[in-house]
C-alpha positions as CSV (number, residue, x, y, z in Angstrom):
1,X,15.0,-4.8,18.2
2,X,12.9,-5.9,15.1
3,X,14.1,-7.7,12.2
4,X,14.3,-6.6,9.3
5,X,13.2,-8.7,6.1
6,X,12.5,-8.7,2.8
7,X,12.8,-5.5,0.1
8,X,15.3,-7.4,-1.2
9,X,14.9,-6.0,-4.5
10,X,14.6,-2.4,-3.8
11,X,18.1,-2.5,-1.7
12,X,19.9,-3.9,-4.3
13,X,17.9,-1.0,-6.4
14,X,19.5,1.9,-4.0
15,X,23.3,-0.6,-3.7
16,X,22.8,0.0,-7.5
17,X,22.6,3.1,-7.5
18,X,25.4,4.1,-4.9
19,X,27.3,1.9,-6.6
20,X,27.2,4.3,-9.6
21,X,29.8,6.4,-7.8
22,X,27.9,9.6,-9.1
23,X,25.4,12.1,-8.1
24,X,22.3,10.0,-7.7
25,X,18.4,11.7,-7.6
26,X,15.8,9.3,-5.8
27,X,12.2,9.5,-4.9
28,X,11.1,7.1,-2.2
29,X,7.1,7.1,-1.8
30,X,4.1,5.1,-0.4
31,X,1.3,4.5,2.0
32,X,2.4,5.8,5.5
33,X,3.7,2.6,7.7
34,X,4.7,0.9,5.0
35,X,8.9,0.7,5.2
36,X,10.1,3.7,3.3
37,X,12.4,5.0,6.9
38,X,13.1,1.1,7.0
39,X,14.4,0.7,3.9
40,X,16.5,3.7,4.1
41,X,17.7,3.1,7.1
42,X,18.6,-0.5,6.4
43,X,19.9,0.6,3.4
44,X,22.3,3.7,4.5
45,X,23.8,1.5,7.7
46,X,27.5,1.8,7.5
47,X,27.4,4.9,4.8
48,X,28.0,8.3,5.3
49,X,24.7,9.8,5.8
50,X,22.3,12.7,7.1
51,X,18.8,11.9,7.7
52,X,16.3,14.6,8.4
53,X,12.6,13.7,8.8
54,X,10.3,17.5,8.4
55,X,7.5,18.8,9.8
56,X,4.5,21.3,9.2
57,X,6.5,24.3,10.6
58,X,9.0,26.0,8.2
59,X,10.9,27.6,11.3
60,X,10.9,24.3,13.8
61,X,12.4,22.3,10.2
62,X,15.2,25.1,9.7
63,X,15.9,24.7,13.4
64,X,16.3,20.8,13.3
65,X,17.9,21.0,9.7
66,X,20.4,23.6,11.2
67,X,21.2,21.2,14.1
68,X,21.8,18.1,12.2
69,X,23.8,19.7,9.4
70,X,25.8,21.2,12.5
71,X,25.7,17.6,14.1
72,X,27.1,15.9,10.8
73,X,29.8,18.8,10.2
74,X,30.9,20.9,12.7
75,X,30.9,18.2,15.5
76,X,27.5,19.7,17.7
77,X,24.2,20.4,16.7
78,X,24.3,23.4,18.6
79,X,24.9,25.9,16.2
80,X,22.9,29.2,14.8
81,X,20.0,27.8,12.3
82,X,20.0,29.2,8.7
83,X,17.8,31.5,7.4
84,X,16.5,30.0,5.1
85,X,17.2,25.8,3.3
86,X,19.0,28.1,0.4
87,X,21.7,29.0,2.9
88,X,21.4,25.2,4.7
89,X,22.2,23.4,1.6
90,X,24.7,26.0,0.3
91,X,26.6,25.0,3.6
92,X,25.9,21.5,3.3
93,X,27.3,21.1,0.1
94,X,30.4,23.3,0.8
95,X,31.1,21.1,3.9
96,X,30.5,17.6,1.7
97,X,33.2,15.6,0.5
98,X,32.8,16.0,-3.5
99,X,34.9,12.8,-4.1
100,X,33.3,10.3,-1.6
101,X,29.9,9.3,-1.4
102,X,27.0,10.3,1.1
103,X,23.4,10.1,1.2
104,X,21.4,12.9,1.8
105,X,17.8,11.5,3.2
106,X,15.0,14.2,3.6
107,X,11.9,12.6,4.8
108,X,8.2,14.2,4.5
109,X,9.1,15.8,1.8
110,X,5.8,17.1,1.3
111,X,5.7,19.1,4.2
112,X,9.0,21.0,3.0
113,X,7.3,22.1,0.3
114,X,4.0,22.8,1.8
115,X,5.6,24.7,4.9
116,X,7.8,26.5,2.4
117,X,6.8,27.6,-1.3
118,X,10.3,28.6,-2.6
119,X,11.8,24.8,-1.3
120,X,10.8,22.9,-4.8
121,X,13.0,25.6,-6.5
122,X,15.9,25.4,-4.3
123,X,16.1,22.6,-4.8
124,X,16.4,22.2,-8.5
125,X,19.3,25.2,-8.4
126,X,21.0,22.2,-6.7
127,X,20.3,19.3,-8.3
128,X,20.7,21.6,-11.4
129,X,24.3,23.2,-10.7
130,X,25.5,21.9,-7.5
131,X,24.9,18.3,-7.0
132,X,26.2,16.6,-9.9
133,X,29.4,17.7,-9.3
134,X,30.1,15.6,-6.2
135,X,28.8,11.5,-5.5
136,X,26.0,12.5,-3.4
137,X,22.7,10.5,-3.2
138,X,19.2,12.6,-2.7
139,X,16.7,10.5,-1.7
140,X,13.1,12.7,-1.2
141,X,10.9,10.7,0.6
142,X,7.2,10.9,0.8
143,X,4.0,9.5,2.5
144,X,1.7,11.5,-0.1
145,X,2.1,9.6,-2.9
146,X,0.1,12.2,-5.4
147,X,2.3,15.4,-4.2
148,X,5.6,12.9,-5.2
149,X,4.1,11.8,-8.1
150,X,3.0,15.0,-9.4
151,X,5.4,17.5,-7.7
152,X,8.8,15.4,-7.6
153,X,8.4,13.2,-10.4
154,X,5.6,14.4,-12.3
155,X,5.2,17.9,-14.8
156,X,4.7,20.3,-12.5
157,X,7.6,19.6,-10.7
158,X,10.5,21.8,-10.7
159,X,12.9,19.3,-10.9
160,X,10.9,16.9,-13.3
161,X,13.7,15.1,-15.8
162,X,16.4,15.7,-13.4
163,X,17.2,11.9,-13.0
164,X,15.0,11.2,-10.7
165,X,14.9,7.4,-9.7
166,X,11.1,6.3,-8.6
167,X,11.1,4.0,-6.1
168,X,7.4,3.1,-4.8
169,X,7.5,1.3,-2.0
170,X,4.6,-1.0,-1.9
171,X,2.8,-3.5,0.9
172,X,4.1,-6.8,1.5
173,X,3.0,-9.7,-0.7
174,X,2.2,-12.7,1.5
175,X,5.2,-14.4,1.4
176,X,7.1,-11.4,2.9
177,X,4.3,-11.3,5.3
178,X,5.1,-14.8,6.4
179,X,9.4,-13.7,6.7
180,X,7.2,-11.6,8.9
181,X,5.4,-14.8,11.0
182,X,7.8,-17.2,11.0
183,X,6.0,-19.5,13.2
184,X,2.5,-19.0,12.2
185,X,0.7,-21.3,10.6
186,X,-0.8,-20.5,6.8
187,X,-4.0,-20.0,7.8
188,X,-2.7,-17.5,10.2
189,X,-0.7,-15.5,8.4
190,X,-3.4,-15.0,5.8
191,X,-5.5,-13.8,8.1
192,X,-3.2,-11.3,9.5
193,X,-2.2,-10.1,5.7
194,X,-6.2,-9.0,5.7
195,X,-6.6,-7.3,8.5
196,X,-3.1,-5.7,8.2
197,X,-3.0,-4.9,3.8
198,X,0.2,-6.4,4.6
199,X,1.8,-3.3,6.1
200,X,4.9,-4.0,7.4
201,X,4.4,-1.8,10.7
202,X,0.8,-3.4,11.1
203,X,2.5,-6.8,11.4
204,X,5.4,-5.8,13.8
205,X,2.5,-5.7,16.4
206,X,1.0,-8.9,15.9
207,X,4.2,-10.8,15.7
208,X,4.6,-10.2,19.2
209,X,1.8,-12.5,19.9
210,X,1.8,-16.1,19.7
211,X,-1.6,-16.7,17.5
212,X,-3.9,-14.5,15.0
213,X,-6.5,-14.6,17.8
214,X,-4.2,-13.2,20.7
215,X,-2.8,-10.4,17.8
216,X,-6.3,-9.6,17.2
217,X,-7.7,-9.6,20.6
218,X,-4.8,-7.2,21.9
219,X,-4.5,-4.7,19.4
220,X,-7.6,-4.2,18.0
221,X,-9.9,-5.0,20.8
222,X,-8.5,-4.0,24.3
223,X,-8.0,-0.5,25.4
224,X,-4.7,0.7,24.5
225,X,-4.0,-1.5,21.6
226,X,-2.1,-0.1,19.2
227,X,-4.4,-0.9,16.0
228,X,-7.1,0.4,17.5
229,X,-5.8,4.1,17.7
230,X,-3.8,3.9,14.7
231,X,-6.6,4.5,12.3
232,X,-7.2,8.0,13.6
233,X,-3.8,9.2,14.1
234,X,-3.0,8.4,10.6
235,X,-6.1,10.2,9.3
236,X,-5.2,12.8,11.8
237,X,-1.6,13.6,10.0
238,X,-2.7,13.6,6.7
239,X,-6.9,15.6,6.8
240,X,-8.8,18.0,8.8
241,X,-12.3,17.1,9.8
242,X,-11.5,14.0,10.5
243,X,-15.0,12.9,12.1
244,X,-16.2,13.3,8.6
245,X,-13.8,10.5,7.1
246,X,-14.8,8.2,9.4
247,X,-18.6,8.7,9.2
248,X,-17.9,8.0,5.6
249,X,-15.3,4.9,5.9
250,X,-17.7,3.6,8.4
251,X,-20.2,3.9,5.7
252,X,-18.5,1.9,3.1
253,X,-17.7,-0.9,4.8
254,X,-21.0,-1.3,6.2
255,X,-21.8,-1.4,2.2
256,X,-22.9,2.1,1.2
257,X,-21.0,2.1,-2.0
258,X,-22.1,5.2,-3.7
259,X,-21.9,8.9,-3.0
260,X,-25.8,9.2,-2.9
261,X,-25.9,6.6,-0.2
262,X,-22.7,8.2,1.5
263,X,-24.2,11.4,1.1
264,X,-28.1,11.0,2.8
265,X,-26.7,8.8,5.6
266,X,-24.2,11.3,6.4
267,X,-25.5,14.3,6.0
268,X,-23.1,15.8,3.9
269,X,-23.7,17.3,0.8
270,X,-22.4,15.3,-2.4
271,X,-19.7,17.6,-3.6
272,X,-18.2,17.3,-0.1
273,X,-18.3,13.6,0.3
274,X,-16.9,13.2,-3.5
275,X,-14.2,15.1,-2.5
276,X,-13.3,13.6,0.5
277,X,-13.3,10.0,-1.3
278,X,-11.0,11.5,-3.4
279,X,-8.7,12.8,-0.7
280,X,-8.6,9.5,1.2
281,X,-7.8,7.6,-2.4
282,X,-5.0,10.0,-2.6
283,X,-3.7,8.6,0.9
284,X,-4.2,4.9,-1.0
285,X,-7.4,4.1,1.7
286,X,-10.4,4.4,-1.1
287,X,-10.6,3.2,-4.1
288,X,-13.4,4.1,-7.3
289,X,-15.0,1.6,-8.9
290,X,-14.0,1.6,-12.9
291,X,-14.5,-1.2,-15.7
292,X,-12.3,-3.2,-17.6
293,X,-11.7,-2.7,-20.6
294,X,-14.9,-1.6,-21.2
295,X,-17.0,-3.8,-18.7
296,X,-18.2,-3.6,-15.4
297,X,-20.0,-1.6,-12.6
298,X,-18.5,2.0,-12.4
299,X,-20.8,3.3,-9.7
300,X,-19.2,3.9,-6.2
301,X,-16.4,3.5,-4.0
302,X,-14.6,0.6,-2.0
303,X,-12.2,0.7,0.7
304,X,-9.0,-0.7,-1.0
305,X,-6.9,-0.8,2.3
306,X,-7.2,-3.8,4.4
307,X,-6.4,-2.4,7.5
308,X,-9.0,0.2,7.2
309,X,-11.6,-2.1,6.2
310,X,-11.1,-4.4,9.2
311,X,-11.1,-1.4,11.2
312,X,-14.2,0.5,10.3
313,X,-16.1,-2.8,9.9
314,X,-15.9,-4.5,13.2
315,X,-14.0,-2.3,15.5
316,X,-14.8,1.6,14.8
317,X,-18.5,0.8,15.9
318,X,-17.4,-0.2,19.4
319,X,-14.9,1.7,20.3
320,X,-16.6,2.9,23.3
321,X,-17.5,-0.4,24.5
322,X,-13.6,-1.6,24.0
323,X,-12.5,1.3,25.8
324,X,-14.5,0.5,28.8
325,X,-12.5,-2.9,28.2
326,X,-15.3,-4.6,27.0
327,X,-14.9,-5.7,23.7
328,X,-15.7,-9.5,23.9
329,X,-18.6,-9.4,22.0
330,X,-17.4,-7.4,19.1
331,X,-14.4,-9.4,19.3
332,X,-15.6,-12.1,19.2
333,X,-17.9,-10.9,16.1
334,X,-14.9,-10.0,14.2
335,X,-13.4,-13.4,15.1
336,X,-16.7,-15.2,13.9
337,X,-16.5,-13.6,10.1
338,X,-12.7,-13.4,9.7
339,X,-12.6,-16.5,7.2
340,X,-15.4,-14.5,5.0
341,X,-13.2,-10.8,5.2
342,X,-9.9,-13.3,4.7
343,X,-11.8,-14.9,1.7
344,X,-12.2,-11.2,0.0
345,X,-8.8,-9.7,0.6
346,X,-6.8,-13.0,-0.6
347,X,-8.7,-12.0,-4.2
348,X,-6.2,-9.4,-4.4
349,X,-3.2,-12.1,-3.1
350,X,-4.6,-13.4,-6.6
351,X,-4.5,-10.9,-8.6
352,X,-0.7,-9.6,-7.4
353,X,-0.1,-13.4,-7.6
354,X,-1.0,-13.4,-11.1
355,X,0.3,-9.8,-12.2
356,X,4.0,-11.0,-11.2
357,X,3.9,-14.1,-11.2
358,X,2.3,-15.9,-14.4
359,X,3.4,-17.6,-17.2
360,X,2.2,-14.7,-19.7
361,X,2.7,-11.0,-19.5
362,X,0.2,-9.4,-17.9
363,X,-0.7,-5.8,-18.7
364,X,-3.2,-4.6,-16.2
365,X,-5.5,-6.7,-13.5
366,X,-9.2,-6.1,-11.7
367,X,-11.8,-7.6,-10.1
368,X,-14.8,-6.6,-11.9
369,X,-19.2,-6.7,-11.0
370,X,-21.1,-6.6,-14.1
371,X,-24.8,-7.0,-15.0
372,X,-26.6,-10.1,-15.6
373,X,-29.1,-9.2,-18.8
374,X,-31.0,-12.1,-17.9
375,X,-31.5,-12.8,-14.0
376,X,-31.5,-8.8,-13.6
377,X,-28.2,-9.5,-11.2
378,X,-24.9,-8.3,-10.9
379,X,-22.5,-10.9,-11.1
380,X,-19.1,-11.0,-10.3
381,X,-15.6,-12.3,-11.6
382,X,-12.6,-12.0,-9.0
383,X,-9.9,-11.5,-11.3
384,X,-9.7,-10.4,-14.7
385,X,-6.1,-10.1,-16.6
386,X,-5.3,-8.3,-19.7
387,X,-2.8,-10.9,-22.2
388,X,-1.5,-8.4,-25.1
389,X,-2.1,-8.8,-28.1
390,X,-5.5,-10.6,-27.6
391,X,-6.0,-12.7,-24.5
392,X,-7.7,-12.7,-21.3
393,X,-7.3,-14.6,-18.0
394,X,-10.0,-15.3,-15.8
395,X,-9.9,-16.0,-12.2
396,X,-12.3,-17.0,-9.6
397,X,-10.3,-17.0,-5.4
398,X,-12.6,-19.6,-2.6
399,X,-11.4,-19.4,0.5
400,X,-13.5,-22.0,1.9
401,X,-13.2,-25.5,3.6
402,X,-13.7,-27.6,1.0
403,X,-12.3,-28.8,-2.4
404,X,-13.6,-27.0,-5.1
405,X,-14.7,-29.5,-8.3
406,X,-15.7,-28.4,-12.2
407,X,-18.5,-27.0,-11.5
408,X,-16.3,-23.8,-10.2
409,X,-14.3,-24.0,-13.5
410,X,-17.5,-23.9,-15.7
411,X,-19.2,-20.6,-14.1
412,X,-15.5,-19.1,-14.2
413,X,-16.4,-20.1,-17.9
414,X,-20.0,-19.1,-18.2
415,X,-19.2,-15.3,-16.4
416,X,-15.9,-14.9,-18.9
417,X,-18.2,-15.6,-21.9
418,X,-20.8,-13.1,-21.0
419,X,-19.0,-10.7,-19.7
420,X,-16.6,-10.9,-22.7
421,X,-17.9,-12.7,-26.0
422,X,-15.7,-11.6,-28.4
423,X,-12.2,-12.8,-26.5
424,X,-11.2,-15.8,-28.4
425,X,-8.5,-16.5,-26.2
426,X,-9.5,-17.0,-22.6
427,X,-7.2,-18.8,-20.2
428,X,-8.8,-19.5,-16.6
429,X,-7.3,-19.9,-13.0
430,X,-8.3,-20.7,-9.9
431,X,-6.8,-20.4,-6.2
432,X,-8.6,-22.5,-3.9
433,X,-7.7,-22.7,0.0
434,X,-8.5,-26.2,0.4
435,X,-7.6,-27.9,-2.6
436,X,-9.3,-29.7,-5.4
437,X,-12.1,-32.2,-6.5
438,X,-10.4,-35.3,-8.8
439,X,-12.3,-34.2,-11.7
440,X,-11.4,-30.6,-11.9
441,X,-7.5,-31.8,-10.9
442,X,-7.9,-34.3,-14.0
443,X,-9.6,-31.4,-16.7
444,X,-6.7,-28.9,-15.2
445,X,-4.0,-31.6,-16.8
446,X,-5.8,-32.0,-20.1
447,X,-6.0,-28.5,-21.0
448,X,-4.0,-25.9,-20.9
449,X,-5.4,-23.2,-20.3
450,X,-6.8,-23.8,-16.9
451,X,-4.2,-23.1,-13.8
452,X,-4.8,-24.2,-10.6
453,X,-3.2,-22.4,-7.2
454,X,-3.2,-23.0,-3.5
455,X,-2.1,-20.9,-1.1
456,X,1.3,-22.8,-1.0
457,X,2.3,-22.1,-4.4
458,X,1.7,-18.2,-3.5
459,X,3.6,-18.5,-0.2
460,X,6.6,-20.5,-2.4
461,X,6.8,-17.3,-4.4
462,X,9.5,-15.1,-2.6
């Protein structure tokens, strides 16, 4: 039986909430695999709950609805189902103890509402004139983060302002990835943030192995393993053509950026690959490139989820080989480059790092690629903070194996000022893997506007 750790802070969140002892409205969302069922689950242990988890099919949901309302009632699931989730909740809430409190958890929400156009508005009539009445906690949870954004918490919602409680569940930061590893080493456990985006699920798997290259070996690269199907299922649940999304994530992390790229290498007309970027940025797996705060390349797409980008760049091209169960060689590929895909993911460790974690309020956070006017070049700057009123933070992330000295510190400097001359204030920071030269470590205590970070201080960050 796993373990469950950290989300610390959104239990006590929910404890808060029940604690209330009133009717209590809450949206749980994010990225499939990431904890939301956890964190209920962990969270409703020893309280008076019903849990149902929906499907596609309106009839099959009223049948399993039916059954568990019977099964938390009447003593049996085996009862007639309802006609309709008007009629379910109506005896739900006529069966519920008004002056005692229970959570009602319906999971997938999304497909509730897609399977059945009337459930929105049912609902509402009972968060409107039923619910508050009694200490009952809703929870709504959802995979599709745009449908709860937009049609649970958002305008077109038919229950928007109804005291609804966001609660976005996110990925694990490192140092809950390494509650996660216990015994791995740093080096480890960084790596296996990368190639997982630090999703809880993800890293269930690997801790059942005793190194990053065992984890990686078995689930990615030997027939069977569970991370190398899970890519396809998920896209499976969520879009149709799914041959077409993989065409195009395989594209993009072999460095086709933009549509027109995207477009004559697969075949697809633009319209149809721009919307299916959007569609799998709407699942949180793409991401478009924007500038900040007025600078930087705006062309083209990345891949924003670790786990897919590991995927489609060194194990979706041989998935034929590994099936025959012979994946050495791209195994051992993948193996060969890990520090270089580690290096680029721990720039966004950095940039969460900084975002919740530095001495100054920070507003928004990027990674920006800008033109060089004079060497014709894009050039790049790994992490770039807003400071309200009128200050910027600069950041530069080297995952390498060896100190880093000034000379780091003074293109940090160089990129900052042409990227943004008229920034008076400018504070800078670097995280380095392995440490720092004596005359960077000297400058960093002189000024002070210069921070320095290993991957220690992030992983003492819990």
């Amino acid at each position: 039986m796993s373990t469950f750790v950290a989300r610390d802070k959104d239990l006590f969140r929910l404890e808060s909430l029940w604690n209330k002892d009133e009717f209590n409205f809450v949206a749980v969302y994010g990225r499939r695999r990431v904890g939301k069922t956890a964190l209920i689950r962990e969270f409703v242990k020893n309280k008076p709950h019903l849990y149902f988890q929906a499907t596609k099919d309106k009839q099959f949901n009223l049948v399993n609805f039916s059954a568990s309302i019977g099964k938390t009632f009447f003593g049996s699931a085996d009862i007639p189902p309802f006609t309709s989730f008007a009629s379910a909740l109506s005896v739900f809430f006529t069966h519920l103890d008004k002056s005692t409190g229970f959570v009602l958890i319906l999971d997938e929400v999304s497909y509730l509402a897609e399977s059945d156009d009337t459930f929105l508005s049912v609902l509402q009539s009972f968060v409107d004139n039923e619910f508050p009445s009694s200490k009952l906690m809703l929870i709504l949870c959802g995979s599709n983060s745009t449908f709860m954004e937009e049609n649970v918490l958002g305008l077109k919602s038919p229950v928007y302002g109804r005291r609804a409680f966001p609660m976005k569940v996110i990925p694990f930061s490192l140092s809950e990835t390494a509650l996660m590893l216990p015994s791995w080493t740093l080096e480890e456990i960084a790596q296996a943030h990368a190639i997982t985006g630090g999703i809880p699920y993800y890293l269930s798997f690997l801790k059942e192995h005793e190194n990053i290259r065992e984890a990686i070996k078995e689930e990615f690269f030997t027939p069977g393993g569970r991370l190398l199907t899970e890519a396809r299922l998920l896209l499976m649940m969520e879009l149709r053509a799914v041959d077409m999304y993989e065409s195009i994530l395989y594209l993009i992390a072999r460095g086709n950026n933009e549509v027109s790229n995207i477009s004559s290498k697969s075949g697809k007309d633009k319209a149809v690959v721009s919307q299916a970027l959007a569609n799998l940025a709407r699942l949180g797996i793409t991401k478009r490139r924007e500038p900040f705060e007025g600078v930087g390349v705006a062309r083209g797409w990345n891949i924003e989820d670790g786990y897919f980008l590991f995927f489609y760049k060194y194990v979706f091209p041989y998935i034929s080989s590994i099936e025959f169960d012979a994946g050495d060689a791209a195994f051992n590929s993948a193996v060969s480059d890990i520090d270089t895909f580690t290096g680029r993911e721990m720039e966004k460790v950095f940039r969460r790092y900084i975002l919740t974690s530095y001495i100054r309020p920070v507003s928004k956070i990027a990674g920006i690629e800008f033109p060089n006017p004079k060497s014709k070049q894009n050039e790049e700057i790994d992490l770039v903070a807003l400071i309200p009123p009128d200050a910027m933070l600069f950041g530069e992330c080297k995952w390498k194996r060896a100190k880093v000295d000034i000379s780091v510190y003074n293109l940090l400097q160089r990129r900052a000022e042409m990227a943004y001359p008229k920034v008076k204030n400018k504070f800078y920071s670097i995280l380095s893997r392995s440490g720092y030269e004596d005359n960077l470590i000297k400058l960093a205590d002189t000024i002070d506007n210069l921070l320095l970070l290993t991957p220690e201080d992030i992983l003492r960050k819990t």
